[in-house]
Wavefront OBJ file of the C-alpha trace (Angstrom):
o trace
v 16.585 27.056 -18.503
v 17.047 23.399 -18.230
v 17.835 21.865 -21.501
v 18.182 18.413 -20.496
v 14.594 17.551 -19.014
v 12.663 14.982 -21.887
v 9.755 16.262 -23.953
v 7.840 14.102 -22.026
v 8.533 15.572 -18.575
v 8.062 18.292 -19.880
v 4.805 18.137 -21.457
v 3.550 16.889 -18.098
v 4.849 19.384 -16.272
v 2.582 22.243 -18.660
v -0.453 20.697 -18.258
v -0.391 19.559 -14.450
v 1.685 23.110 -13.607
v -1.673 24.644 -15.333
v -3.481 22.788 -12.723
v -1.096 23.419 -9.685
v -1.394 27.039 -10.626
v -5.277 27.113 -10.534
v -5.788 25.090 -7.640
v -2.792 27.037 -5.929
v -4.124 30.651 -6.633
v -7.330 30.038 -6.373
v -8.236 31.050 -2.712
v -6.762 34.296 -2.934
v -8.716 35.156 -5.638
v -9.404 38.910 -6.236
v -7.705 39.599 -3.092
v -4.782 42.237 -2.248
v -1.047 41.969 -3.305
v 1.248 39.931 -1.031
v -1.021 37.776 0.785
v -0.028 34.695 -0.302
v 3.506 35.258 1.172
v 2.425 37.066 4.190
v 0.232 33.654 4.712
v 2.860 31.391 3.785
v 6.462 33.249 4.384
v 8.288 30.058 4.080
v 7.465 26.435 2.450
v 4.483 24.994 4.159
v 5.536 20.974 3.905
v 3.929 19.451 6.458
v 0.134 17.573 6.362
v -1.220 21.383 5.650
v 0.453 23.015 2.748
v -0.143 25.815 0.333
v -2.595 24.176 -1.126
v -4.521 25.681 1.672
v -8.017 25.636 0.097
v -10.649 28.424 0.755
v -11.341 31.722 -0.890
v -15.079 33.280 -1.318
v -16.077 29.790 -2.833
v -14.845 27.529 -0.714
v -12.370 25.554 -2.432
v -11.331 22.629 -1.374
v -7.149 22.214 -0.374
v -5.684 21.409 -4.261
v -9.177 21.625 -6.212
v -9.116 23.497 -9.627
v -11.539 25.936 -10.931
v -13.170 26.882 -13.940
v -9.756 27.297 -15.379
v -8.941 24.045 -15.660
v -12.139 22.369 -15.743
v -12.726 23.919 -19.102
v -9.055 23.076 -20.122
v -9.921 19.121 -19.605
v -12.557 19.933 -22.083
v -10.657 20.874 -24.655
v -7.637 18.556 -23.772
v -10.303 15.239 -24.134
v -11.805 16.765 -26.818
v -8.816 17.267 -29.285
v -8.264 13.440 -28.124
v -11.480 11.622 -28.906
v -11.967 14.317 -32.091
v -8.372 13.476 -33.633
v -7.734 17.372 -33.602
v -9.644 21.002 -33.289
v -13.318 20.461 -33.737
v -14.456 23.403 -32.723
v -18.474 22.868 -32.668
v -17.586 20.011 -30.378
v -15.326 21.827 -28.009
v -18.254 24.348 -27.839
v -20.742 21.544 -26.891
v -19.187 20.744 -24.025
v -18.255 24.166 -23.018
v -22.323 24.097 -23.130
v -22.847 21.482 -21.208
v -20.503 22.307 -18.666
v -21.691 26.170 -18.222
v -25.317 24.906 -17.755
v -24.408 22.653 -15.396
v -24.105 25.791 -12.983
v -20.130 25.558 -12.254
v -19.322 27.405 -9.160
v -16.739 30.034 -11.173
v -17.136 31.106 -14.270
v -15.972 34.306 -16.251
v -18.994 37.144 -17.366
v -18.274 36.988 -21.124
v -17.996 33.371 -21.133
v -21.219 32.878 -19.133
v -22.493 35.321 -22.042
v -21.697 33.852 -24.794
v -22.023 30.387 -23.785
v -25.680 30.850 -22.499
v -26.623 33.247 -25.629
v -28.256 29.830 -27.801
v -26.513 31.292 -30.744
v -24.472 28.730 -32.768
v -20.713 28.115 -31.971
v -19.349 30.097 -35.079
v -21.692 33.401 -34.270
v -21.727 33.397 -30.597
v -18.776 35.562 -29.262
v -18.513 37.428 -32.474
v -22.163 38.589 -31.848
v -21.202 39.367 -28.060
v -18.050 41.358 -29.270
v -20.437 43.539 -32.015
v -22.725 44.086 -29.210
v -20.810 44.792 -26.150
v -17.278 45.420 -27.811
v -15.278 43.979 -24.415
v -14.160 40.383 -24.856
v -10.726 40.656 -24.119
v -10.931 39.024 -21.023
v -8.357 36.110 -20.120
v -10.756 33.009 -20.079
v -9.763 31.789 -23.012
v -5.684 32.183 -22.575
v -6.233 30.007 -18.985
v -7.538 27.176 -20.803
v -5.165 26.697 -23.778
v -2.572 25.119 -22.518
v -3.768 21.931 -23.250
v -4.107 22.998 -26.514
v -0.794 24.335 -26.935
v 1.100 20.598 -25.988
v -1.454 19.420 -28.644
v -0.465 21.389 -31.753
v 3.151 21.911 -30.880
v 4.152 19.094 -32.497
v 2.908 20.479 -36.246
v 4.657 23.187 -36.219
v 4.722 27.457 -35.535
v 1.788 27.846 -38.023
v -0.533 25.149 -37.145
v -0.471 26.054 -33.044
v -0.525 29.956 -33.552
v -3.609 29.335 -35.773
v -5.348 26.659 -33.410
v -4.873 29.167 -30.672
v -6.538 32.005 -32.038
v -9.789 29.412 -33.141
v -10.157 28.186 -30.060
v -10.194 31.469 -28.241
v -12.547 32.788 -30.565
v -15.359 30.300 -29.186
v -15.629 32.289 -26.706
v -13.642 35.442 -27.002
v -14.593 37.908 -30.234
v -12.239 40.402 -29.507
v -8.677 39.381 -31.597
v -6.567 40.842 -29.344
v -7.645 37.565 -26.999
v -6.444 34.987 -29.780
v -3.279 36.683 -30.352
v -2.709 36.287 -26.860
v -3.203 32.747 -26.853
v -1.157 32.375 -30.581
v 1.934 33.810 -28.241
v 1.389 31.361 -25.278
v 0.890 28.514 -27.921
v 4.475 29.395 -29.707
v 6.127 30.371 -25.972
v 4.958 26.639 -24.836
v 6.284 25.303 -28.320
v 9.832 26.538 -27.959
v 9.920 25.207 -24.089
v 8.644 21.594 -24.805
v 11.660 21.427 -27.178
v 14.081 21.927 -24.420
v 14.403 26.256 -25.921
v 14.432 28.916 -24.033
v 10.606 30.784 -24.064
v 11.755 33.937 -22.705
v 14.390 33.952 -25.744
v 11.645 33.333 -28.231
v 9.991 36.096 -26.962
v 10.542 38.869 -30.219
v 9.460 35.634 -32.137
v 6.786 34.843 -30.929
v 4.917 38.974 -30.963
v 5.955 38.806 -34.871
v 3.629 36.133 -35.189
v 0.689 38.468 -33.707
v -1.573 40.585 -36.526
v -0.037 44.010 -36.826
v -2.789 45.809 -35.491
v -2.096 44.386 -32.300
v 1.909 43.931 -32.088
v 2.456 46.889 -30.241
v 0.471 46.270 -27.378
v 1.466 43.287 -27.161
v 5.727 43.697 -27.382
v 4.354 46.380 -24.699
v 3.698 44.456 -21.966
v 6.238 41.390 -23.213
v 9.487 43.772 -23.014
v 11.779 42.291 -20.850
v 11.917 45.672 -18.655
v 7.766 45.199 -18.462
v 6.695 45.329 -14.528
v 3.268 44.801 -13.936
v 2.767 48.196 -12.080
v 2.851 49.253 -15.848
v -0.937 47.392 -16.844
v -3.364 49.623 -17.739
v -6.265 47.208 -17.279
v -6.657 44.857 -14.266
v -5.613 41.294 -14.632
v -8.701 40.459 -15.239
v -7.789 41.138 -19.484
v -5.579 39.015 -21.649
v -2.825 41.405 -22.203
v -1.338 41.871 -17.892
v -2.110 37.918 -17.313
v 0.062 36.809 -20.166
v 2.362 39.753 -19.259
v 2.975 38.961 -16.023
v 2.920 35.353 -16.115
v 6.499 36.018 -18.703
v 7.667 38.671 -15.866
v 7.638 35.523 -13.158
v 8.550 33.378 -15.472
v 12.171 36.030 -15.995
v 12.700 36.892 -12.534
v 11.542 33.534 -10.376
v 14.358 30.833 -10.219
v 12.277 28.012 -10.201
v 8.713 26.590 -10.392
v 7.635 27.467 -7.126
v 9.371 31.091 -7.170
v 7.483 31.828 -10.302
v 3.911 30.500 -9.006
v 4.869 32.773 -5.852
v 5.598 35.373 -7.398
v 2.372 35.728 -9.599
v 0.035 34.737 -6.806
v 1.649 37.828 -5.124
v 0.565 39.853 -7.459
v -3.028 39.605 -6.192
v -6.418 40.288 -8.342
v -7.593 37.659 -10.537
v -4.800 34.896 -9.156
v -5.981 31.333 -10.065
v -6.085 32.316 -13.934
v -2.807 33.924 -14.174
v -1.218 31.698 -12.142
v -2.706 28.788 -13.868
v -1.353 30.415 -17.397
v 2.390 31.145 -15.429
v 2.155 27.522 -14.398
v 2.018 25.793 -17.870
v 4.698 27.854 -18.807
v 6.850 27.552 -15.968
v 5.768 24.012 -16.359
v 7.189 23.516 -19.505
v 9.910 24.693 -18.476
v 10.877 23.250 -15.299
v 9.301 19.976 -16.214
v 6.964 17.759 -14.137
v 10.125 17.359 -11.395
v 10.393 21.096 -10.952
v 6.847 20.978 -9.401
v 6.862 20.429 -5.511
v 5.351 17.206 -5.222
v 3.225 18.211 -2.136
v 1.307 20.493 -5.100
v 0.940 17.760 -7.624
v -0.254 15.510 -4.830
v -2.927 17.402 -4.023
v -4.544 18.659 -7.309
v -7.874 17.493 -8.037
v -11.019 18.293 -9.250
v -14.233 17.641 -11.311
v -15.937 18.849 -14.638
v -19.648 20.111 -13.944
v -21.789 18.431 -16.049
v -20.016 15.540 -17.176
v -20.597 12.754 -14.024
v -18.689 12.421 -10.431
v -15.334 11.785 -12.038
v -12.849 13.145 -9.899
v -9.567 13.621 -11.448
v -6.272 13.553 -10.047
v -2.488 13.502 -10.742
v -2.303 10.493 -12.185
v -5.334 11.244 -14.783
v -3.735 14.554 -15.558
v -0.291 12.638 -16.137
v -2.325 10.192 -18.534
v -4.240 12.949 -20.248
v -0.776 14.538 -21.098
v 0.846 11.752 -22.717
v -2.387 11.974 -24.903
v -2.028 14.880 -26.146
v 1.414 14.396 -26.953
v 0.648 11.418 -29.050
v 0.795 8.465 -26.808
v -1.922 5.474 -26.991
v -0.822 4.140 -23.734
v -3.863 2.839 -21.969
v -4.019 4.239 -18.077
v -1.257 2.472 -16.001
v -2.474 -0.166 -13.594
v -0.153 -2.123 -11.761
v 0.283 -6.020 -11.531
v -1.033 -6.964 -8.346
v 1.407 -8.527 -5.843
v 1.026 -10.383 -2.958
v 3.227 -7.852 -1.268
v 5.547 -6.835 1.207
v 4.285 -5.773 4.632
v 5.575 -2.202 6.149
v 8.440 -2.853 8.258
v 10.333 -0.018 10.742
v 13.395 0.405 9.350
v 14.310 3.265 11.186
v 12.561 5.972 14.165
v 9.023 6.542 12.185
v 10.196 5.928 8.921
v 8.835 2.288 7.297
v 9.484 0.508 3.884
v 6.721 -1.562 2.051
v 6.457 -2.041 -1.856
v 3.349 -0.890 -4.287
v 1.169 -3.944 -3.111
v 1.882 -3.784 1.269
v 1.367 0.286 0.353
v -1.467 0.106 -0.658
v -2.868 -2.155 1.938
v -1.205 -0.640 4.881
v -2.779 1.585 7.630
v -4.354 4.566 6.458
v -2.548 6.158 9.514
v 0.553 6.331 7.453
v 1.856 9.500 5.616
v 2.942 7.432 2.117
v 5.439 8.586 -0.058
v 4.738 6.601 -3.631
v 8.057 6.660 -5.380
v 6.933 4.481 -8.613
v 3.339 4.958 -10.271
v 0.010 3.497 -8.415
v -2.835 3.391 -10.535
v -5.610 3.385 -8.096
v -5.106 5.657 -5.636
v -4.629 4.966 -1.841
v -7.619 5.218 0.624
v -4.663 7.103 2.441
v -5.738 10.600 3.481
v -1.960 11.625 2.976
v -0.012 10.642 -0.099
v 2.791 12.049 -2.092
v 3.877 11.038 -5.338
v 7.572 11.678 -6.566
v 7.897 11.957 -10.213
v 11.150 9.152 -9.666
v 11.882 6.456 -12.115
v 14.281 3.463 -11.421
v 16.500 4.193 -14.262
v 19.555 6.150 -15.538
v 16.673 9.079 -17.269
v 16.078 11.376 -14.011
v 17.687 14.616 -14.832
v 17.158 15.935 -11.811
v 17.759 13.537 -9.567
v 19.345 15.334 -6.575
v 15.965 17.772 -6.820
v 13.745 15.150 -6.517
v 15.432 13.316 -3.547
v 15.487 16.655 -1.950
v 12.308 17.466 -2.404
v 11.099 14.076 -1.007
v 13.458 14.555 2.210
v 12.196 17.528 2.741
v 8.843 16.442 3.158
v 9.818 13.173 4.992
v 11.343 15.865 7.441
v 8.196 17.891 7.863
v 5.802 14.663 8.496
v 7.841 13.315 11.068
v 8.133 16.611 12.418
v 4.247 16.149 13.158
v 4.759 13.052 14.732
v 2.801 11.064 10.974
v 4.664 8.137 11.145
v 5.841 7.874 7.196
v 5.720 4.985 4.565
v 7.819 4.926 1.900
v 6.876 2.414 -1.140
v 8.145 2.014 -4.741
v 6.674 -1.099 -7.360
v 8.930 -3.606 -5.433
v 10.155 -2.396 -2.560
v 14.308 -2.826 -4.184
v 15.797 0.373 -5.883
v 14.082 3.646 -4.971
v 13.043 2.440 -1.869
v 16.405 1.771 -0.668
v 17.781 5.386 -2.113
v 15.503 7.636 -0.219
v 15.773 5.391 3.296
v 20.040 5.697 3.125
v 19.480 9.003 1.809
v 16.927 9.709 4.902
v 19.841 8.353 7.190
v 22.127 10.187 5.664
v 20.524 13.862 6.275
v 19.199 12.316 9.400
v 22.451 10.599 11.255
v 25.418 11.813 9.617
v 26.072 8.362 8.040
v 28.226 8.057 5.358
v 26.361 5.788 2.232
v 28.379 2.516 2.986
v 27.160 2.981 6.446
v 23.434 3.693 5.470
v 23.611 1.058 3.460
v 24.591 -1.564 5.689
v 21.995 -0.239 8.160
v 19.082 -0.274 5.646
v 20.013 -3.833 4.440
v 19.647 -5.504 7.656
v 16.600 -4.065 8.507
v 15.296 -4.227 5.196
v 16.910 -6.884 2.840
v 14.902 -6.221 -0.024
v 17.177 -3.229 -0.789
v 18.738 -3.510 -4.095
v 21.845 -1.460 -5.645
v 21.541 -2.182 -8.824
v 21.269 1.425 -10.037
v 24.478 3.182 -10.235
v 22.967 6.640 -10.841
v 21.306 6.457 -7.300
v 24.641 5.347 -5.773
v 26.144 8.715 -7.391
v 22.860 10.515 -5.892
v 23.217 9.176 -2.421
v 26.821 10.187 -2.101
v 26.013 13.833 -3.003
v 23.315 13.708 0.024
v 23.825 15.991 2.984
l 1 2 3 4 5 6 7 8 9 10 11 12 13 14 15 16 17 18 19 20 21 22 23 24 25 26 27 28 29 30 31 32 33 34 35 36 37 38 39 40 41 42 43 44 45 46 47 48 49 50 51 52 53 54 55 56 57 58 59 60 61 62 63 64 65 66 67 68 69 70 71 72 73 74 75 76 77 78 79 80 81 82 83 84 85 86 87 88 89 90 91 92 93 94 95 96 97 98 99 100 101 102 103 104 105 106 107 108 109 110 111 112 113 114 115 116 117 118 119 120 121 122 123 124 125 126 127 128 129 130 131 132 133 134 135 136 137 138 139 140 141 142 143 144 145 146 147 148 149 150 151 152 153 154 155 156 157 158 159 160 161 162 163 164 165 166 167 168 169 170 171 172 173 174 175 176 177 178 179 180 181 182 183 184 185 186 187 188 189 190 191 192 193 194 195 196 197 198 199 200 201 202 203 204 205 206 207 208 209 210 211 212 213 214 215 216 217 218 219 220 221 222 223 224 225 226 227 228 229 230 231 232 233 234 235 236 237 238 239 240 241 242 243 244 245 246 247 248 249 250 251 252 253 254 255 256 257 258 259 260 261 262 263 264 265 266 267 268 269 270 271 272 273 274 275 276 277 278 279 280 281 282 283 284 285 286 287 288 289 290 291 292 293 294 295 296 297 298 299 300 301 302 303 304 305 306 307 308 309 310 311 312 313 314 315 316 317 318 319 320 321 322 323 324 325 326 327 328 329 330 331 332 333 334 335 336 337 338 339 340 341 342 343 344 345 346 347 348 349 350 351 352 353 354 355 356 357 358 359 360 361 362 363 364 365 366 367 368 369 370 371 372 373 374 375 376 377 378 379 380 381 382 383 384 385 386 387 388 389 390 391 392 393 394 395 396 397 398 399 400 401 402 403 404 405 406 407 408 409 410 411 412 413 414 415 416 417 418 419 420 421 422 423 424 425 426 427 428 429 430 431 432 433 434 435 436 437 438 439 440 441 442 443 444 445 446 447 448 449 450 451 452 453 454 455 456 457 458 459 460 461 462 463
């Protein structure tokens, strides 16, 4: 576990890796084991990625589903309400279920559409049917979990269990979220989750401990469930089995979505843990680029990366309005080497939609660009994993020009992260050494600036 990734990365990286994970596993929903690797055996970078859209309801490449549609809920909720207000999350839970969403899970469908009132409604569906230990309420908490983490084991184990109990009567479903609450607690303060593990199940009810420390045991496989993971108890459990045995974000997400069965939900839980985690640069930025999505019921709003990056902060306390850039007159694109072109925020956004962009600084508005990727890459000394990043947006470079998409590369002015990832291109690319890159980049683009000493450490690592 990484112990030097800020709070703040990391609380991005929960709630977008939530999102990654639903959009992500959602077209191989309720399908076999294995088929996301057998579909994708190695990393799809190019135009067509992962993200590969489909499944029995269409999906678009990157949308979320239900999962995370009802996670914005809460997440804007607990923001406008100044904390849990539970008849209001249940309003729009309402709203959005008769709205007719495309997905959504039996029991909440149930209990949503009953008419009862918000404090009788899934207790009266548990009495009656005595199943509601389903896992729609654990895929929508992590928004919930940045939220309280900050008051404490108490306050987030108990605002777990209320908010699963909108929906879900059955206890065993709110203990499930109280442990994913604490296991996201411990990661967004740089712990270890999977060390907070024994923790964490002594904070569950007795009645239910055992079942729980069953399927958390760190020699737990998920060939062991006894219920499908469809229930509360396998999707947490295996999410914490990825989470032990993959090496990094995209292992884990792999790793889950291989499991097969109900995929978007538990990989949308394993993602805001492994997001924690990992942090916000941990997830491949050809995932975050493409996650999107609307909330039935509540208008055309689409929402994308840089909403969910916004919402995040939110919840973690910041009153930051949404970023919008000064607008400059700008720097036009310019070739500075085979394919590859240089502009800043302002010539970006106004170039060619036939570019590929790669946005290395934030954008606001997004692009009418059918292809952009956004690199989570600040010009500063605070990227702690620099060398991932830059890899990461090589790698992609490579694959783009690989389809013959010529590829623009843009950060606020066109200076500092620009330059790193054009010397670092011709680096990988030529063989050149950095003084040589340098020199190259400079004449063909003399807005390059070297100000930044931790990119001049970066760029000599490149190879």
């Amino acid at each position: 576990m990484t112990a030097l990734i800020p709070r703040s990365h990391r609380v991005a990286g929960a709630l977008i890796g939530s999102a990654v994970g639903d959009a992500l596993g959602a077209p191989f929903e309720f399908g076999p084991p294995g088929r996301f690797t057998a579909r994708f055996p190695v990393d799809a970078r190019g135009a067509r990625t992962e993200m590969c859209g489909g499944g029995s309801l269409g999906w678009e490449p990157g949308e979320f589903t239900d999962d995370t549609q009802m996670a914005l809920l809460v997440a804007q909720s607990l923001i406008e309400c100044g904390g849990l207000d539970e008849a209001d999350v249940f309003a729009r839970f309402r709203t959005w279920a008769s709205a007719g969403p495309p997905d959504i899970g039996n029991q909440t469908r149930a209990v949503l559409g009953s008419g009862r009132p918000w404090d009788v409604a899934a207790a009266e569906h548990f009495a009656r049917s005595g199943h509601a230990a389903g896992n729609g309420s654990l895929m929508r908490t992590t928004p919930a979990a940045i939220r309280f983490s900050r008051e404490g084991q108490a306050a987030t184990a108990e605002a777990a269990r209320r908010l699963s109990a909108l929906t879900h009567g059955d206890p065993a479903a709110g203990e499930g979220c109280a442990v994913f609450h604490e296991l996201v607690r411990i990661a967004l303060d740089g712990g270890d989750p999977l060390a907070a593990v024994p923790t964490a199940i002594d904070l569950v009810r007795p009645e239910h401990q055992d079942r729980w420390a069953a399927v958390l045991a760190p020699d737990w496989t998920p060939d062991q469930a006894t219920e499908s993971n469809g229930a509360v108890w396998p999707t947490l459990g295996q999410a914490v089995w990825a989470l032990r045995r993959g090496r990094d974000f995209a292992e884990v997400l792999r790793l889950v979505i291989d499991l097969g069965g109900d995929t978007d939900t538990v990989a949308a839980v394993a993602g805001g843990l492994a997001g924690a985690v990992y942090g916000i640069v941990g997830i491949p930025i050809r995932w975050t680029s493409a996650v999107h999505g609307r909330i039935p019921g509540f208008g055309d709003r689409v929402w994308w990366l840089a909403d969910l990056h916004h919402l995040a902060a939110a919840l973690d306390g910041s009153a930051a309005p949404p970023y919008e850039p000064v607008e400059l007159e700008g720097l036009e694109p310019r070739q500075v080497t085979d394919g590859v072109w240089a502009a800043d925020l302002a010539g970006a956004r106004r170039s060619s939609t036939e570019f590929a962009v790669v946005s290395l600084c934030r954008t606001g508005t997004r692009f009418p660009h059918d292809l952009q990727r956004f690199a989570y890459l600040t010009d500063d000394d605070a990227n702690p994993e620099l060398d991932a990043v830059l890899t990461d947006v090589l790698d992609d470079i490579d694959a783009l020009r690989a389809e013959g998409r010529p590829v623009l590369v843009h950060c606020f002015a066109g200076q500092s992260r620009t330059g790193l990832v054009l010397r670092a291109w011709l680096r990988r690319t030529r063989g050149m050494s950095a003084a040589e890159a340098t020199a190259y980049v400079r004449e063909r683009w003399p807005h390059l600036n070297e100000w930044n000493a931790s990119f001049t450490a970066a760029l000599e690592r490149v190879r």
